[in-house]
C-alpha positions in Angstrom: 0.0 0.0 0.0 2.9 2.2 0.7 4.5 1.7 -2.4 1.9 2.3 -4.0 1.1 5.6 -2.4 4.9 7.0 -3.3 4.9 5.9 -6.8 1.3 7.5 -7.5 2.6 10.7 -5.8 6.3 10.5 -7.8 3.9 10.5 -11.1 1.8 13.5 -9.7 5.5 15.4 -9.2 6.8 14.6 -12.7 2.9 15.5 -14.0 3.2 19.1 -12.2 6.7 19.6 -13.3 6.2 19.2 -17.0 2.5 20.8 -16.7 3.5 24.2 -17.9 6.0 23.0 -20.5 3.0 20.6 -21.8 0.3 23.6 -22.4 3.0 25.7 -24.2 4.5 23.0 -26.3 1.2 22.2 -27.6 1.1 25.8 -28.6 4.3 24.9 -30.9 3.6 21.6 -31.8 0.4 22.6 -33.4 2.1 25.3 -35.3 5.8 23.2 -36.5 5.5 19.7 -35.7 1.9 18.6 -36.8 -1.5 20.6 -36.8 -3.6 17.6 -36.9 -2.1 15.6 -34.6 -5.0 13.7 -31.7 -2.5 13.8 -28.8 -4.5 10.8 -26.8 -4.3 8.8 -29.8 -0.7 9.1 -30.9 0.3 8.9 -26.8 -0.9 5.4 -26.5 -0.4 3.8 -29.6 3.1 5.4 -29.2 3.6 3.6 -25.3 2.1 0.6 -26.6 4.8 0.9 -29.5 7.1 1.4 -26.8 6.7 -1.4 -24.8 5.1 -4.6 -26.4 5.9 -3.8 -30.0 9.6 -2.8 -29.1 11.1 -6.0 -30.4 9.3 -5.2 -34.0 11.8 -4.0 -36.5 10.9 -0.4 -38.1 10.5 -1.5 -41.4 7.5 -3.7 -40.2 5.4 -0.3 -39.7 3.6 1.2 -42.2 4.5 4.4 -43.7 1.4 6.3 -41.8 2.9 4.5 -38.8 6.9 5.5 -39.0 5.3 9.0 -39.5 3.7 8.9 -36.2 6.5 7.5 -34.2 8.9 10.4 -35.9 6.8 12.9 -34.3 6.2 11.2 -31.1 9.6 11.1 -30.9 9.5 15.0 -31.7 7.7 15.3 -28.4 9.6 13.9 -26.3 12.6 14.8 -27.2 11.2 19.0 -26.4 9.7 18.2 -22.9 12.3 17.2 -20.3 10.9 14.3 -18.5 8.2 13.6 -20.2 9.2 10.3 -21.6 10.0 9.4 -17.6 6.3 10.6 -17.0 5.0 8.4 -19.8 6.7 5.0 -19.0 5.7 5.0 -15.2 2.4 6.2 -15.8 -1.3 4.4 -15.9 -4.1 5.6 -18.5 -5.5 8.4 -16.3 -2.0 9.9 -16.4 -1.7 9.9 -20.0 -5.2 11.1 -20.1 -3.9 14.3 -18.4 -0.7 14.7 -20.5 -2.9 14.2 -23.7 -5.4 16.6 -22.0 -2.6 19.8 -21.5 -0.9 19.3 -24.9 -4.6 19.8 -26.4 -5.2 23.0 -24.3 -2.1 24.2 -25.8 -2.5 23.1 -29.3 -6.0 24.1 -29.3 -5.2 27.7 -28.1 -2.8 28.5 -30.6 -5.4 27.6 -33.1 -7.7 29.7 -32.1 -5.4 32.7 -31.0 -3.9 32.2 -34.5 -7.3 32.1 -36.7 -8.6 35.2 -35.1 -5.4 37.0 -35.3 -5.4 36.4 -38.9 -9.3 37.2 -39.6 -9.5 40.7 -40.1 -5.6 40.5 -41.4 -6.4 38.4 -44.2 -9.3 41.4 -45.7 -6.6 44.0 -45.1 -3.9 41.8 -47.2 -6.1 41.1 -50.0 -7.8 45.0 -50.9 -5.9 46.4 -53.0 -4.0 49.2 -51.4 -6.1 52.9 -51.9 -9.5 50.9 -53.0 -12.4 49.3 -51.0 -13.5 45.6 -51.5 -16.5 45.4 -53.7 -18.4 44.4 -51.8 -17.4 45.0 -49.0 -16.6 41.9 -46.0 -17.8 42.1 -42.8 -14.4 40.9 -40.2 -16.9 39.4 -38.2 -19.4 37.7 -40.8 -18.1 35.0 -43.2 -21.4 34.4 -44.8 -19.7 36.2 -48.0 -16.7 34.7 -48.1 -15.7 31.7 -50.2 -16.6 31.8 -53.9 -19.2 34.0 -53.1 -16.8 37.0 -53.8 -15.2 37.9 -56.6 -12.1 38.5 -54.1 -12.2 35.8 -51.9 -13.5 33.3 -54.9 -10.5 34.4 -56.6 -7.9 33.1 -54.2 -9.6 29.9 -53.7 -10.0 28.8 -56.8 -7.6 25.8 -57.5 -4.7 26.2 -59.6 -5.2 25.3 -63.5 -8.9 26.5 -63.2 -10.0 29.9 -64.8 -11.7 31.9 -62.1 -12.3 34.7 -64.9 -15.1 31.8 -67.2 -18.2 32.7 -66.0 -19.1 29.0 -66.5 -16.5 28.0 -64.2 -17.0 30.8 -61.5 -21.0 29.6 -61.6 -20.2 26.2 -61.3 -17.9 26.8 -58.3 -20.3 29.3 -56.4 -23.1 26.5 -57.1 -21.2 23.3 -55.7 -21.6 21.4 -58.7 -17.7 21.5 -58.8 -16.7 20.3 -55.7 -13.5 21.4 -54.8 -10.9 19.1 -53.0 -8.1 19.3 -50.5 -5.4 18.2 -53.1 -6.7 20.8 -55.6 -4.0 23.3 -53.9 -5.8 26.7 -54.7 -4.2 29.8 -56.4 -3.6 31.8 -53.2 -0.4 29.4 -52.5 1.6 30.9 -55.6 3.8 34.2 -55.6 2.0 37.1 -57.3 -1.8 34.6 -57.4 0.2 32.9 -60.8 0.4 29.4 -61.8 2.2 28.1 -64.8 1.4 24.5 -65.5 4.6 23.7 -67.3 6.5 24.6 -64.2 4.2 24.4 -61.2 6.4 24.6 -58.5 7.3 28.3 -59.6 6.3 30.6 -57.1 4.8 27.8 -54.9 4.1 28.6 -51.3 5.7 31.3 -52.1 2.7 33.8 -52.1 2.7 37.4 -49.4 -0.6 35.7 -48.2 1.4 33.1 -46.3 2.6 35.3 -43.6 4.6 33.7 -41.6 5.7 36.3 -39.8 2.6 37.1 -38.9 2.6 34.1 -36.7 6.0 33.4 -35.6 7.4 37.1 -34.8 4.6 39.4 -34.8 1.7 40.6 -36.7 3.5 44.6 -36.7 6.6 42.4 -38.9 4.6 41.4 -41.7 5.7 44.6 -44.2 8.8 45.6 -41.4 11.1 44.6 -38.8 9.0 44.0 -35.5 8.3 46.4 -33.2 6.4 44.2 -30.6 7.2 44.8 -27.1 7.2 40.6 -26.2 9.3 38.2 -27.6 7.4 36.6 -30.6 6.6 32.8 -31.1 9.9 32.1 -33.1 12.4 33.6 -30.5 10.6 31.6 -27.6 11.2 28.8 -29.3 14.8 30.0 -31.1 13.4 29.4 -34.8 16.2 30.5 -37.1 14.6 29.2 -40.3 11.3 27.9 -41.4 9.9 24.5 -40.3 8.5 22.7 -43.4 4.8 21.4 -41.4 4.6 25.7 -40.2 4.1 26.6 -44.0 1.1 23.9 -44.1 -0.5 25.4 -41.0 -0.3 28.6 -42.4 -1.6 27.3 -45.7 -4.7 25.9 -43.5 -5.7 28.8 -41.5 -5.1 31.1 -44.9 -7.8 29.0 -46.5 -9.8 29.0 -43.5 -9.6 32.7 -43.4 -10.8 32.9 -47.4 -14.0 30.6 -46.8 -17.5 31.4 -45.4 -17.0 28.4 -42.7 -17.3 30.2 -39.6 -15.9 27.9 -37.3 -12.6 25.7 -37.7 -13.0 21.7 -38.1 -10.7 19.2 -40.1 -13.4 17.3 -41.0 -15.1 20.1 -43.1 -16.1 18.5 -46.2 -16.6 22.2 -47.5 -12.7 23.1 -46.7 -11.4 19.6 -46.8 -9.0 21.1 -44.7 -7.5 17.5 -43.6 -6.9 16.5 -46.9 -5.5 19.9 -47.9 -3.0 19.8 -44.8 -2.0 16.1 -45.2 -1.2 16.3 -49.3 1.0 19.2 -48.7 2.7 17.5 -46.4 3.0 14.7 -48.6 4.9 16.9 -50.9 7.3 18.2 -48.7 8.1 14.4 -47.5 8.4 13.5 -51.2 12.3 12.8 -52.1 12.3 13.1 -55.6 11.0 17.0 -54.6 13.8 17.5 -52.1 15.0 20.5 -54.3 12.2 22.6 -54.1 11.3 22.0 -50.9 14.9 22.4 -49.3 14.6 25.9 -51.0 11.7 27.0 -49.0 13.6 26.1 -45.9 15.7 29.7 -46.6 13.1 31.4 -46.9 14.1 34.8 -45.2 11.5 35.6 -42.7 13.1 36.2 -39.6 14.5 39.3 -38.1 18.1 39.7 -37.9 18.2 39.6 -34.1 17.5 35.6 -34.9 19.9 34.9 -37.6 22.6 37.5 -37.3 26.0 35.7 -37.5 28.2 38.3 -35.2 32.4 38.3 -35.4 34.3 37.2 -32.3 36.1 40.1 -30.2 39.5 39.6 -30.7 41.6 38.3 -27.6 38.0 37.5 -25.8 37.6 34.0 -24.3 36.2 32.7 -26.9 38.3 33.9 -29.1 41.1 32.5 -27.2 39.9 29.4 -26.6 39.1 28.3 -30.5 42.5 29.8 -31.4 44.1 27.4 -28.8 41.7 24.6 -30.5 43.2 25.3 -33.9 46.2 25.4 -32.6 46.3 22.1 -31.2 44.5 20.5 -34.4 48.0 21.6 -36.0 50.3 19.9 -34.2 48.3 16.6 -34.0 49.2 14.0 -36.4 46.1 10.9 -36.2 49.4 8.3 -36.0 50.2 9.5 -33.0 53.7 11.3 -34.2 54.1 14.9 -33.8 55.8 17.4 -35.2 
């Protein structure tokens, strides 16, 4: 009985300690690591992977499977003591670790969609002019391919917004639109070329990831905010691949007359939309592309800057002694 009593209250410390890491991790995870993700799901398959399937080799797993260990392992590896916590805890502990990374994730979301609501109109009227008509921030009843603007943005790549047969089709649902049809607001300057359609891909202003990871006041200028934005509490130097999906996603959500957020929209497809994209950056044979939108110069040069040493500092001193030493070492153990 005594046992038992210090091991439940050992997992209640290690719960407490991690508590506060858990809610704001699930902040980041939801924005870098994966947006979809059902924390009590992927926690215990991921134990049970763990611990009975241990002895499994790798390449048994499917692909959907290996995906889901990679970012399990993401999570652990960013909250000290977690894995600890995980291994020497019962269901209702896991319950409550699942529970706090879903507050987190789930507040980002929301803190990120409405952030970006009224943002969106102001990105997309053109500078000097009123939209025609106009949107309401607050009502999304218009949205969508309801306006010409909106309708515009949406529409998916290699379809001509501009044929009225096309545009009527759209606005009537008798073309349903899919999450793998990527749509036009994803491309630099709102233009696809089908001969080369990874020109200008996710490559459009409308992805603001500033907006997100340093501060909304960055988008068109270094920041001015006052508290440290998203990607120096988390010391982001460049951009993570899955944070240009979630952008993606709550751009489109932004465009559409869905008023509230689900992945399961059948209207947004929104699951689809964020899984295929991430399909492509996954792909190998696209590594080139993708490993180009990696550079993508977003962050502010307090994140990135690469500053000389001082001469005769420490540090100085000490990687001059280094280099030093690296000379007069031969690997044969001779010297000189």
């Amino acid at each position: 009985m005594t046992t038992t009593f210090l091991f439940t209250n050992h997992i209640v410390h290690l719960l407490r300690s991690v508590t506060d890491p858990l809610v704001h991790y699930g902040h980041h995870f939801r924005r870098t690591v994966h947006t979809l993700c059902n924390f009590q799901a992927l926690l215990t398959n991921r134990i049970l992977q763990m611990g009975e399937l241990a002895d499994i080799p790798e390449e048994n797993f499917t692909a959907e499977e290996r995906r889901k260990h990679r970012v399990f392992q993401e999570l652990l590896k960013s909250v000290a003591g977690l894995e600890e916590c995980l291994m020497q805890s019962g269901e209702d502990e896991v319950d409550i670790v699942a529970e706090l990374l879903t507050k987190g994730a789930s507040g980002a979301r929301g803190d990120d969609t409405k952030s970006l609501k009224g943002s969106v109109l102001d990105w997309i009227t053109p500078k000097g002019q009123n939209l025609v008509p106009p949107l309401a921030r607050n009502v999304k009843v218009h949205c969508s391919f309801h306006h010409e603007w909106t309708g515009a943005l949406l529409c998916p790549a290699g379809l001509d917004w501009s044929n009225s047969e096309t545009k009527a089709k759209l606005q009537s649902g008798e073309i349903i639109v899919t999450g793998d049809q990527w749509p036009l607001f994803l491309y630099a300057n709102y233009h696809y070329d089908p001969e080369d359609p990874w020109n200008g891909l996710f490559w459009s202003a409308l992805l603001a990831y500033r907006h997100i990871f340093t501060s909304p006041s960055s988008v068109d200028k270094e920041p001015k905010a006052t508290r440290s934005g998203n990607a120096r509490i988390h010391r982001m130097t460049q951009v993570m691949l899955p944070s240009i999906t979630y952008i993606a996603m709550q751009i489109q959500f932004a465009l559409t007359s869905s008023p509230v957020f689900s992945h399961t929209d059948m209207v947004t497809d929104s699951e689809r939309f964020y899984n295929s994209i991430l399909e492509i950056f996954e792909d190998l044979d696209e590594k080139q592309e993708v490993d180009d939108l990696t550079v993508w110069q977003i962050f502010p040069s307090y994140l990135t800057a690469q500053y000389p040493l001082i001469k005769n500092s420490v540090l100085a001193r000490i990687q001059q002694k280094r280099v030093q030493m690296k000379e007069v070492f031969v690997p044969d153990g001779g010297g000189v």
